[in-house]
N, C-alpha and C positions, 0 to 999 in steps of 0.2 A: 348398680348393675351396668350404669352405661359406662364404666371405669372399665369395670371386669370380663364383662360378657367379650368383648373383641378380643382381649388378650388371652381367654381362656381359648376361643374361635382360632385365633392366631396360631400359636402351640398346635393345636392338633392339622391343622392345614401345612404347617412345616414337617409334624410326622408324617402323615398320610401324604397328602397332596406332592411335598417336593421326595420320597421315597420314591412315588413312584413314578412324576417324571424321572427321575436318574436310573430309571431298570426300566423303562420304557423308551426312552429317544437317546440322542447320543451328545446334545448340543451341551456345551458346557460353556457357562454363562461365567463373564468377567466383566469389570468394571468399562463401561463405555462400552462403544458398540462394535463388535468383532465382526471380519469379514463374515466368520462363522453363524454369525448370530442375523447378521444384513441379506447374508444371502437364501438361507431357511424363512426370514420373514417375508422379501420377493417371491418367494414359493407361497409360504401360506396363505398371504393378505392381500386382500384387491378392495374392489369398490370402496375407497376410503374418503369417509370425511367427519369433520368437526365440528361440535358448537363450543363455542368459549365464553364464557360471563367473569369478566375481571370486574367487582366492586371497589373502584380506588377512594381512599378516605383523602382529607383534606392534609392529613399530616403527612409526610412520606414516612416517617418513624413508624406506621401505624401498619399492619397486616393488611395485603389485600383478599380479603377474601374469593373464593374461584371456582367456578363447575367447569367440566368437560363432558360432554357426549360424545361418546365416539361411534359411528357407525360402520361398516365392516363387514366384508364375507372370507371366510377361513374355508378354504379346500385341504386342510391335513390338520391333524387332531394329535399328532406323535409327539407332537410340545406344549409346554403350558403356551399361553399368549404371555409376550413380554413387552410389557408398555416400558418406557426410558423416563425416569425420573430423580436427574440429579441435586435428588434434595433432602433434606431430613426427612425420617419417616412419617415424626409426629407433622408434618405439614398435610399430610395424608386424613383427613377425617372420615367419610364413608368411601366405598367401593359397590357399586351394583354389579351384578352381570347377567345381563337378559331378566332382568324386574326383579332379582333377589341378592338382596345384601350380603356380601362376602367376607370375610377377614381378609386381615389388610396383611401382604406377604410380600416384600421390600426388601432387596437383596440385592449387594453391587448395584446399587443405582439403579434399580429394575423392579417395575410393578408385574409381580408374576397372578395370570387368570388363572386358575390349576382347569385343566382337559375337562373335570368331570360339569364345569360351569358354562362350558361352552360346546356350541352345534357345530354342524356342518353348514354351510351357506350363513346366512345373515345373521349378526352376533349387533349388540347394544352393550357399552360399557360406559357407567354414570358414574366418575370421580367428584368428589368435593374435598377442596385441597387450599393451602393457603401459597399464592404463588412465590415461587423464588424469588429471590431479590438480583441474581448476580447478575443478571442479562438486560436488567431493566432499566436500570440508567437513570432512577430517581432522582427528581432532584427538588427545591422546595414549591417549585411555581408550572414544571412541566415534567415529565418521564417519555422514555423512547425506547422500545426493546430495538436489540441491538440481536441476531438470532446465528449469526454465522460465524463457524461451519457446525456446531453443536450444540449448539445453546439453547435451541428450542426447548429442551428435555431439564435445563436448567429453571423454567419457566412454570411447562403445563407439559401433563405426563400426555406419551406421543410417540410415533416411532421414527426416530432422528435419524433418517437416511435419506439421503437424496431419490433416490430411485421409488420410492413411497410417497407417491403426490396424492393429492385431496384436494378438496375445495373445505373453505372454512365459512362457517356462519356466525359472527362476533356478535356480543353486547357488552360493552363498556358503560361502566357506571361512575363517572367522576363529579368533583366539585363544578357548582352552578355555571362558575364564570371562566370552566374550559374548554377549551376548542380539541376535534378531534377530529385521526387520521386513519383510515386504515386499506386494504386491499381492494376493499368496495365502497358502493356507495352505502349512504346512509336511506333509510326505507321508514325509518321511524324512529321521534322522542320525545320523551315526556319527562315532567321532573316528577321525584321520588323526594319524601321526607325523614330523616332518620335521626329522632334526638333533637329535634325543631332544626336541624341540617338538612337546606336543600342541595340534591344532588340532580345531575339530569340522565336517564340512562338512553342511549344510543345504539339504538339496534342497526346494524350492517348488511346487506343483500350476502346470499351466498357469493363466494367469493371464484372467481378462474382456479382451475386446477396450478398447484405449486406443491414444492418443495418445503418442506416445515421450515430450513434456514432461511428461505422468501418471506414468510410469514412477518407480518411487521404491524405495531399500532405505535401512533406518537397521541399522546395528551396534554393539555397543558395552555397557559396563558401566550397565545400564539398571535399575531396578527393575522388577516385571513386577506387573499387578493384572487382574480381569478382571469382568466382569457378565454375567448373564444375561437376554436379556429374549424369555420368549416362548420360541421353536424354536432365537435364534441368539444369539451370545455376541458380547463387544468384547473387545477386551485393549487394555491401555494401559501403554503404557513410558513411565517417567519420571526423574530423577535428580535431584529436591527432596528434602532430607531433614529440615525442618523440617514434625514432628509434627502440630503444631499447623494447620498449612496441609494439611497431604495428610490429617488426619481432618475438615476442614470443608469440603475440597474435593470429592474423589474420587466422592464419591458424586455432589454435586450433576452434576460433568463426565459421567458416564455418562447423567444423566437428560435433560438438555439434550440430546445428540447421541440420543436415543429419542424427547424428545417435535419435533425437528427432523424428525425421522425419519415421525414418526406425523403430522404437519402435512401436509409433504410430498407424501406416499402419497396422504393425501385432496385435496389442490389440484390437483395434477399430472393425479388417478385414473390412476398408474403407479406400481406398486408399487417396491419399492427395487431397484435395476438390477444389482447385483453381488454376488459371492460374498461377501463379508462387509465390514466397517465398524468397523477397528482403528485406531489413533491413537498418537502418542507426542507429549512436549514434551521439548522440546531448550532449553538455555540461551542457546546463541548463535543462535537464530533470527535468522535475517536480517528475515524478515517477521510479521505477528501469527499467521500459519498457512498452508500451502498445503495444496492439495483435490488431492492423490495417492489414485488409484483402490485403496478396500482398506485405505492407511494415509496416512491426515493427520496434516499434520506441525504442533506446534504451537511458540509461542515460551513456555516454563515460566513466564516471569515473569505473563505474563497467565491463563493456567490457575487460576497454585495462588494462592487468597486467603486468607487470616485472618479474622479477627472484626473487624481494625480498617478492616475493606475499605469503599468506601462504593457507594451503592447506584449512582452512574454504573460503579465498577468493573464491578460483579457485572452488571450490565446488559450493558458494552462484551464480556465475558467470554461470555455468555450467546449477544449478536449474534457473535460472529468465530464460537462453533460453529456456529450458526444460517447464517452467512455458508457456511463451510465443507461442511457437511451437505449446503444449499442447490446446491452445485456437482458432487456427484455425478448430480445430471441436468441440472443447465444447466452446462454445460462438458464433463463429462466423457463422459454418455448420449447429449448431442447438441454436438458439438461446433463451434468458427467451422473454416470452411473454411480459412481463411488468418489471419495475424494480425491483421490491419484489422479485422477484428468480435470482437478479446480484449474489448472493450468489450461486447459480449451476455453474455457469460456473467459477467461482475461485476456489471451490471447487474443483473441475476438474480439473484444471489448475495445482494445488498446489497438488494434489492426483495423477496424470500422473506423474508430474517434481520428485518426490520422489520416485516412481516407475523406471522413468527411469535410474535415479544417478546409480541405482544397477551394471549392468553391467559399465558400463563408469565408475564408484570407484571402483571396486572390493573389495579395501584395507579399504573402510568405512565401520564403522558399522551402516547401516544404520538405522536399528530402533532406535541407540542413535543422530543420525543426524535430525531423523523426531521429535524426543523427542525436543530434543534443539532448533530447528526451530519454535515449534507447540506451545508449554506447556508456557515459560512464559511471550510469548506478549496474547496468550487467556487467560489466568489468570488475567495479569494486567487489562483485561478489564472485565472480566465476573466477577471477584469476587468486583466490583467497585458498587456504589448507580447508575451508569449511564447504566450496564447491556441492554442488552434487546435479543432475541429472533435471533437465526441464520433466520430463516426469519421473515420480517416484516411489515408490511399493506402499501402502499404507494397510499396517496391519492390525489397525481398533482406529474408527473415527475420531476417538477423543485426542489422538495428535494429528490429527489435521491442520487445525492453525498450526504447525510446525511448517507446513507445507512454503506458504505463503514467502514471497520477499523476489527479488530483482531476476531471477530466474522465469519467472512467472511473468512479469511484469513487462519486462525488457527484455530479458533473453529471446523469448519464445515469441516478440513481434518482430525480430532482427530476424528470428530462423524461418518464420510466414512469409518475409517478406523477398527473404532468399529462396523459399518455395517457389512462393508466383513466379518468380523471376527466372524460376527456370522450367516453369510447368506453361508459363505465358498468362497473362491477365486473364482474358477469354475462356481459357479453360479452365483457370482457378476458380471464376467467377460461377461458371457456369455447376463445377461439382458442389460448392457451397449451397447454389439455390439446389440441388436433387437431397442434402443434407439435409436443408431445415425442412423441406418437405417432408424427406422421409420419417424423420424422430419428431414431429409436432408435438407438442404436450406431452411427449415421451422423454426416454434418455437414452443416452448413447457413449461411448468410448473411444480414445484415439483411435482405435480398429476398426470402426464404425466406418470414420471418414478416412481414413487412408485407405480403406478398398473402395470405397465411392470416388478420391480424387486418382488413384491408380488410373482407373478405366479412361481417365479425361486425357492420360499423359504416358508417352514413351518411356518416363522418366520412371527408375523400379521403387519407388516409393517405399518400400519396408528399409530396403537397404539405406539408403537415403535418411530417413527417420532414425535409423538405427543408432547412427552418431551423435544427429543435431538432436533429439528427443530423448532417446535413452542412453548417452553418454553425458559424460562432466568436462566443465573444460573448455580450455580455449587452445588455439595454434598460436606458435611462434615462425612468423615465416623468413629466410634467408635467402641471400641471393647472391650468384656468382655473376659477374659481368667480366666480359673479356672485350678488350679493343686490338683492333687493327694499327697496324703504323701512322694512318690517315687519324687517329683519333675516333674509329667508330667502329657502331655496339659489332663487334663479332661472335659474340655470342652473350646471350642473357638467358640464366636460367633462374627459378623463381621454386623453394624447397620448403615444408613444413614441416615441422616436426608438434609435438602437443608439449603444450608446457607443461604437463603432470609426468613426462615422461615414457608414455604409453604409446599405443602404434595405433591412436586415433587418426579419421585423417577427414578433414571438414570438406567436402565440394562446396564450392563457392563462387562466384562472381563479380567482379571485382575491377576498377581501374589505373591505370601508374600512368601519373604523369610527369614528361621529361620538360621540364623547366629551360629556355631557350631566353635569349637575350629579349626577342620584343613578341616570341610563341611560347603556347606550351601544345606539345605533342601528347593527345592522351589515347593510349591503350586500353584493350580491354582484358585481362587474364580470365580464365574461365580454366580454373584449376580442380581437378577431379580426385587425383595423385597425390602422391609424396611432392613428388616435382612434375614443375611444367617447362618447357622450354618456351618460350615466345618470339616465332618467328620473324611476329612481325617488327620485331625490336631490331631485326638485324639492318646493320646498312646506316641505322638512324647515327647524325654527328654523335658526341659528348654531351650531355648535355649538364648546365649549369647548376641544377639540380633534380633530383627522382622523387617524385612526390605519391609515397604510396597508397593506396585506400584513395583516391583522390575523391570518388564520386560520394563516400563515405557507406559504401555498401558491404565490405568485407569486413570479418568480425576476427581480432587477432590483433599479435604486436607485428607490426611491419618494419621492415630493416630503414635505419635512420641514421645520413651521413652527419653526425655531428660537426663538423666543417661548416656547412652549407644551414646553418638552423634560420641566419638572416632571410634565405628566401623563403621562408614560413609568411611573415605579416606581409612579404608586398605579392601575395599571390592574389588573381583579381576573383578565382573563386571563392564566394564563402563555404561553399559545403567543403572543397577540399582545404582550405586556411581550419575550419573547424575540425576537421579529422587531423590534419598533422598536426594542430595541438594537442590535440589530445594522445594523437599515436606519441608525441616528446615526452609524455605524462606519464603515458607506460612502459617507457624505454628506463625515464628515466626509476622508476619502482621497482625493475628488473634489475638493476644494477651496467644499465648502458652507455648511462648520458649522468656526470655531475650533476646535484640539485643545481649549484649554484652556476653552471652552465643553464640548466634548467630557467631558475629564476631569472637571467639575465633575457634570455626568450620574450621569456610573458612579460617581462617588464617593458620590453620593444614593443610587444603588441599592446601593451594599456596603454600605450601614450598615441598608437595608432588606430588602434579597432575602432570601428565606426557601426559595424554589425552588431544590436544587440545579444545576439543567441551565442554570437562566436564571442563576443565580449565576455558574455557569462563564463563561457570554458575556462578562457582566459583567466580573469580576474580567480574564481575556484581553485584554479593547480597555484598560483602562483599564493594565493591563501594558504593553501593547505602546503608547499613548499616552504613556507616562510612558518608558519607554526609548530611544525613535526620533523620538519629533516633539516632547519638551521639551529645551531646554539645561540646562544642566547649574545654570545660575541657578533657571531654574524648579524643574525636579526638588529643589531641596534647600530651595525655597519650601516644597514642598507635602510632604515625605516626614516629616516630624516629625508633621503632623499626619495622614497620612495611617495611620502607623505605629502612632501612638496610639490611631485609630478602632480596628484591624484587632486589637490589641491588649483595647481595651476591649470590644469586640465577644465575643474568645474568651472571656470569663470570665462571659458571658449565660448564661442558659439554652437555648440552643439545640440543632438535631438534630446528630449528630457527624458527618453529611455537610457539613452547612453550616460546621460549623468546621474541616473537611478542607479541603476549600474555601480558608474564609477563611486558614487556616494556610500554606496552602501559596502565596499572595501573598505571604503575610506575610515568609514564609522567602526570598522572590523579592527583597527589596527592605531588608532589613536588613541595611544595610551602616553604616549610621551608628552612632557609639563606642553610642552608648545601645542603639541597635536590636540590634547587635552581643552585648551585656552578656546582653541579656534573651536575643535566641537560643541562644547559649552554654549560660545557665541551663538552657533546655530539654533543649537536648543529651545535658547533662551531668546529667540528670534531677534538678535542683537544686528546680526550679522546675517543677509539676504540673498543666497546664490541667484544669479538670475538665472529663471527656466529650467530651476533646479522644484518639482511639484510634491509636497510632505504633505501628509495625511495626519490625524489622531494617534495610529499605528507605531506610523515611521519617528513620532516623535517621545512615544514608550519606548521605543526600540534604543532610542538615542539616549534616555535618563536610565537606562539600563545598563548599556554601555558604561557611560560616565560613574557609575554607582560601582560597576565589575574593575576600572580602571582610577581608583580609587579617586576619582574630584575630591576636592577639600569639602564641598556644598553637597557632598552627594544626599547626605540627607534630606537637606532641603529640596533638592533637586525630586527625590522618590515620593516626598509627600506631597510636592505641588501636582508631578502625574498623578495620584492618585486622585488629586483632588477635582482636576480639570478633566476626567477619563467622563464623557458623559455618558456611555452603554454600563448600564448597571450589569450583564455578565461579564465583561471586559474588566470594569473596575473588581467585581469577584476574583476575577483571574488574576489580576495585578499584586490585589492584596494576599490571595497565597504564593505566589513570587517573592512576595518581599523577603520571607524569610531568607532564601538564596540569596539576597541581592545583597545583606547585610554583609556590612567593613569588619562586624566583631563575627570574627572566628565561632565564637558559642553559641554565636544565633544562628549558624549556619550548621553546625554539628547538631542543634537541636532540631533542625529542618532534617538534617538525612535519618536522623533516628527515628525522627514520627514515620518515616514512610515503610515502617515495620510493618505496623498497623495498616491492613489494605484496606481500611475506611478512608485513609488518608492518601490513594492512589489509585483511588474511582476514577480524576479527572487524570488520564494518563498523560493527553498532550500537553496539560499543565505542567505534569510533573518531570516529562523531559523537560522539557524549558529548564525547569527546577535546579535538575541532574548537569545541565549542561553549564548552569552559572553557577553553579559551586564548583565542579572540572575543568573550569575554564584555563587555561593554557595557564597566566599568569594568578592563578590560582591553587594549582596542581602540588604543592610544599605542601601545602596544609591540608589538601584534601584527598589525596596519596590513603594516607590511614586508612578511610572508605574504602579501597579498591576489593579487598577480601570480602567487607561485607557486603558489597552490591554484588559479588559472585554468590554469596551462601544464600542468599536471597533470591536468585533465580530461578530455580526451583517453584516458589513459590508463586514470583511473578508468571510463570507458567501455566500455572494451576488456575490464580484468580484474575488474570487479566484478557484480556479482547487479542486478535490473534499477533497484531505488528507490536505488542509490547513489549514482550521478553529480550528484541533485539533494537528495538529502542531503548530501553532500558541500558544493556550491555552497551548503546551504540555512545550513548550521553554518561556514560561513567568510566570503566576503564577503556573504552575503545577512545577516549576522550585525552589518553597518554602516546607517548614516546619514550618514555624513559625506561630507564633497566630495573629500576626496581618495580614499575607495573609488569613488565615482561617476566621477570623473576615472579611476581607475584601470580600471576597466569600460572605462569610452571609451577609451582609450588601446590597451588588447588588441584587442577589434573592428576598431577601425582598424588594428593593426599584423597581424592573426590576420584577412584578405579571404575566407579561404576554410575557414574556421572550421565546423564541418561545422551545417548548419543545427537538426539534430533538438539537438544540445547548446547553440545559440544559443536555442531554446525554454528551454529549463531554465535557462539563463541569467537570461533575462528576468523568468522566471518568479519565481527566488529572490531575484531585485534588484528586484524591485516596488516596496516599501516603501524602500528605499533611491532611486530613482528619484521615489516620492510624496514622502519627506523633503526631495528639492530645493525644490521646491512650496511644501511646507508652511511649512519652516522659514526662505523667504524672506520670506511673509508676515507673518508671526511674527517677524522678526529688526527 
């Protein structure tokens, strides 16, 4: 009976029940969650909250067993209730509604209540369900849901919409000897016996009003530390066990997430929005951290530093909490209504965390830190066929993760930062604090706050927004310069056009500086037009050279006298020396400036940068110059000599950032017998750079290397890291590396084949790694074949991975080429794959940029 009876139940609730919702209401239900279906449930559902009981056993193989209460007032009765349950049906065991047992009715991903089971005002629904695996992030000693931007419903049945906040009441039930995390505090626990198996279960305080993607628990063999500050406490779980890093870290990470905190409080005038502000780092983090209400999640590797850390580390480390901290009220306090505005709240994020760096660096310069940070991952993707619009239409949440990537990230704190700048601090400051006031514990939309920051500013805000928000794209700007007999500027005019070809036209702000024997004269443009004339250019001598984007505020390729590339490195500013490199980067990708005009550049500034942020530019183009846009004749023209600079350079006396830096090119490109000999030595602590500072890390990174650029010892070399690796997740990591890291061909075609199976591409940042040392430039003959399968594969990767994967993936496999047969191979899928889903033909494009620039490039050059 208890076989039959639901299924018989079942059946006739599909006749009766879904009959006569479909001649009753009009909602027509699809897989994931449609705007259709989000915005009828904002109508129906209010007073929402949860109790959750996850049972975790000792095995991760083993089922977790799961309840849900959900509590609830419905004001319209026209539709079934539709709970979000992206899981098998059979994980569904009972269904109650309002104290009576239902048949279980599971459609498109959808636990449907039929009308005749439910009231008006206060409704109770009691699932018992066995939870999903895909969000969970098992692993054999700890698990960590991972829940954004959909995944909640992959979990525990729930209505996965941002805009449907609740408070949660958790009990988690795990093994004896683990430690546990969640939104609240802990209120009560006791242990429990099952099968002579002690477990302990953990009950949690109701938890702050969120978002189901905020929702977060970590479990697991953790270590546990905690701080005081003031009235309220943090605790931090972690599982680093290297000394030396958790006594030069720990402290700093608690002060960072206090003075974020104390930043915050004052800019916002809103004090901290939730019951408390707990953290853990995990190994396998998918991402650098997620902003879970209560408890942020971090990736350990970037937390916990050493001594031999350099000061971009300790900065990058500094912004992700800053970042993180930052999204407990932009994201979490006030939330985007739908997915299409995820871009508000990173914005925010990333526009706070570089705000805050100011005081906590003192010694950085920060406008050249937000330049470096901002300018060329938006670039790599704005100026790409895969483009699209910092915000963007989203029509079913379940592509959401599509959303995500450099537009978001970087575009949209370049385009804030050009707002303020022209709305003035003061007033920008001042409409943000009437913002989070207004939407507290609510949500809101771009429209929201652009008629709130309208009212603060002359400036017409829709119009405004209209290009840098809801356009694609970047400008190309040009310039006509005319001189007098005397040699001076008689007219200077300054033109843009959009490099998609369109009649976009960016307002912007911006400065040019005119390069002078022992000055430099710098302007301001403040271009609105097509074109600007700049008066005040007139009258000025010649000058030696035009340095555009000088302050590094304007977003665009700026005109670039290739003549004149020498006064790049002896300019005495770093933001504007860090902008003309990189503006030579994009000249040179356009098809403006020779690579190897290009490379000869950066190769002047690696023997001069003293900057580490500008070094970083530096040493990257001239990487990614020397890999993708020279053959393989050039490369091994210039790599003796380039080897020996980078070489002679480490045994200077210089900062041990800068020969972090420099080392870590160096190690990038030593493949040649000699280059080879000397990295080895290092390895192999033969051979001592002075005030050159390696870590456990840095010297994986190095038997990796040596392994990929085939050492004779590479073997021996891979077993002794493995052997000396003392973090048992790190040594985990390593040893599924290995397969990639293999000299025989077969061992390495068995590595891309297992990653079929997505049991074998849970740990994703692993498996880039993976992706990227079997594509490795001098690799690429034999792992070419791959390129079609890691396209037919996408798809999938789509389907089962966390949201930065699909374009990771593509980023460390074919976008890991230059040659014509990947490019052909690209064209060949599109044209055989018509209906190719379009959000992955974005990502596409996006990671094949520079593969698609190499056709370009390496025609002219051939």
């Amino acid at each position: 009976m208890k076989i039959f009876y639901p299924f018989l139940a079942f059946l006739m609730a599909i006749t009766i029940g879904f009959s006569q919702s479909k001649t009753k209401g009009n909602l027509v239900l699809e897989e994931g969650v449609s705007e259709q279906l989000a915005q009828f449930r904002k109508h129906q559902i209010s007073d929402l909250k949860y109790e959750l009981l996850f049972e975790i056993p000792n095995k991760k193989s083993e089922d977790i067993v799961s309840k849900v209460n959900v509590d609830l007032s419905l004001s319209d009765l026209s539709e079934p209730l539709y709970l979000d349950f992206k899981e098998k049906t059979q994980n569904i065991k009972t269904i109650e509604a309002n104290g009576k047992n239902i048949a279980i009715i599971h459609e498109k991903g959808h636990i449907a209540i039929p009308v005749e089971n439910l009231i008006l005002g206060k409704n109770k629904i009691k699932i018992s369900f066995i939870a999903g695996n895909l969000s969970l992030n098992r692993n054999d000693d700890f698990l960590y849901t991972l829940l954004v931007p959909d995944r909640a419903s992959t979990l525990f049945p729930c209505f996965d919409q941002p805009d449907l906040k609740a408070t949660y009441r958790l009990t988690l039930q795990v093994p004896v000897e683990w430690t546990v995390l969640s939104a609240s505090r802990i209120f009560g626990v006791y242990e429990i016996v099952i099968d002579n198996v002690s477990y302990m279960r953990y009950g949690f305080d109701e938890s702050d009003k969120m978002s189901t993607y905020l929702f977060s628990f970590v479990a697991g063999k953790f270590k546990t530390t905690k701080k005081k500050f003031g009235f309220s406490e943090m605790n931090f779980l972690y599982r680093e066990n290297d000394e030396k890093k958790i006594q030069s870290s720990t402290d700093t990470i608690f002060n960072l997430h206090q003075q974020s905190l104390d930043f915050l409080e004052k800019y916002t005038n809103y004090k901290f929005p939730f019951k408390k502000l707990d953290f853990a780092s995990i190994p396998v983090f998918q991402y650098g951290g997620m902003e879970h209400v209560g408890a942020i999640q971090y990736r350990e590797s970037t937390l916990f530093l050493d001594n031999s850390a350099t000061d971009s580390e300790k900065l990058n480390r500094a912004k992700l909490i800053a970042h993180e901290t930052s999204h407990m009220w932009f994201g979490d306090l006030v939330t985007m209504k739908w997915f299409d505005d995820v871009w508000m709240k990173e914005v925010f994020a990333n526009f706070m965390a570089d705000k805050i760096m100011n005081p906590i660096f003192p010694k950085v310069n920060h406008n050249l830190q937000f330049f470096s940070a901002h300018y060329p991952n938006a670039y790599a993707e704005d100026r790409s066929l895969g483009t699209h619009p910092i915000r963007q239409h989203l029509a079913n949440l379940k592509n959401a993760g599509s959303l995500y990537g450099a537009m978001i990230y970087n575009k949209a704190p370049i385009m804030m930062r050009q707002l303020e700048a022209s709305m003035g601090k003061e007033a920008f400051q001042k409409g943000i604090q009437k913002y989070i006031e207004k939407y507290a514990n609510d949500n809101a939309d771009w429209n929201n706050l652009v008629e709130i920051l309208d009212a603060e500013t002359p400036l017409d805000m829709k119009k405004w927004s209209e290009v840098w928000v809801n356009k694609s794209g970047r400008t190309i700007f040009l310039d006509k310069i005319e001189y007098d007999s005397k040699n001076r500027i008689k007219k200077f005019e300054i033109q843009q056009k959009a490099e998609d070809k369109s009649n976009n036209v960016w307002p912007q702000i911006f400065q040019i500086g005119f390069v002078y024997t022992n000055d430099v004269k710098v302007l301001t443009a403040n271009i609105s037009d097509k074109n600007l004339i700049l008066k005040e250019a007139i009258g000025l001598e010649k000058p030696l050279a035009i340095i555009y984007n000088y302050n590094g505020f304007g977003y665009g390729v700026f005109p670039l006298d290739g003549n004149n590339l020498n006064a790049i490195s002896s300019l005495k500013d770093e933001v504007a020396r860090a902008s003309a490199y990189s503006n030579l980067y994009e000249n040179t990708l356009i098809g403006n400036i020779a690579p190897d005009k290009a490379f000869d550049c950066f190769f002047k500034g690696i023997q001069t940068e003293e900057n580490e942020l500008v070094l970083r530019i530096v040493s990257n183009n001239l990487n990614t110059i020397y890999w993708r846009f020279f053959a393989e004749k050039q490369q091994n023209k210039v790599q003796k000599q380039l080897i020996d600079t980078l070489f002679s350079r480490l045994q200077t006396n210089l900062s041990a950032n800068i020969k972090k830096t420099l080392f870590g090119l160096f190690s990038s490109i030593a493949y040649s017998d000699s280059a080879k000999a000397k990295l080895y030595q290092i390895w192999n602590k033969e051979v001592i750079i002075p005030g050159l500072k390696l870590n456990e890390d840095d010297y994986t990174n190095m038997a990796m290397n040596l392994a990929i650029f085939k050492h004779e010892k590479a073997n021996e070399i891979l077993e002794k890291t493995r052997t000396t690796i003392t973090n048992p997740d790190k040594q985990k990591r390593f040893e599924f590396l290995l397969p990639s890291l293999s000299n025989d061909e077969s061992v390495r075609n068995t590595f891309i084949e297992s990653l079929k199976d997505d049991a074998n591409r849970e740990k994703e940042s692993w498996v880039s790694v993976g992706l990227s040392n079997v594509n490795h430039p001098l690799r690429q003959e034999s792992a070419q074949k791959y390129i079609r399968f890691s396209l037919d594969l996408v798809d999938e990767i789509q389907r089962t991975g966390d949201i930065f994967f699909p374009k990771d993936w593509l980023d460390n496999t074919v976008g890991k080429y230059s040659s014509k047969y990947a490019f052909d191979e690209v064209q060949r899928f599109l044209k055989e794959n018509p209906n190719f889903s379009p959000i992955l033909k974005r990502k596409l494009l996006m990671a094949t940029d520079l593969l698609y620039k190499a056709q370009n490039i390496k025609k002219e050059t051939e």
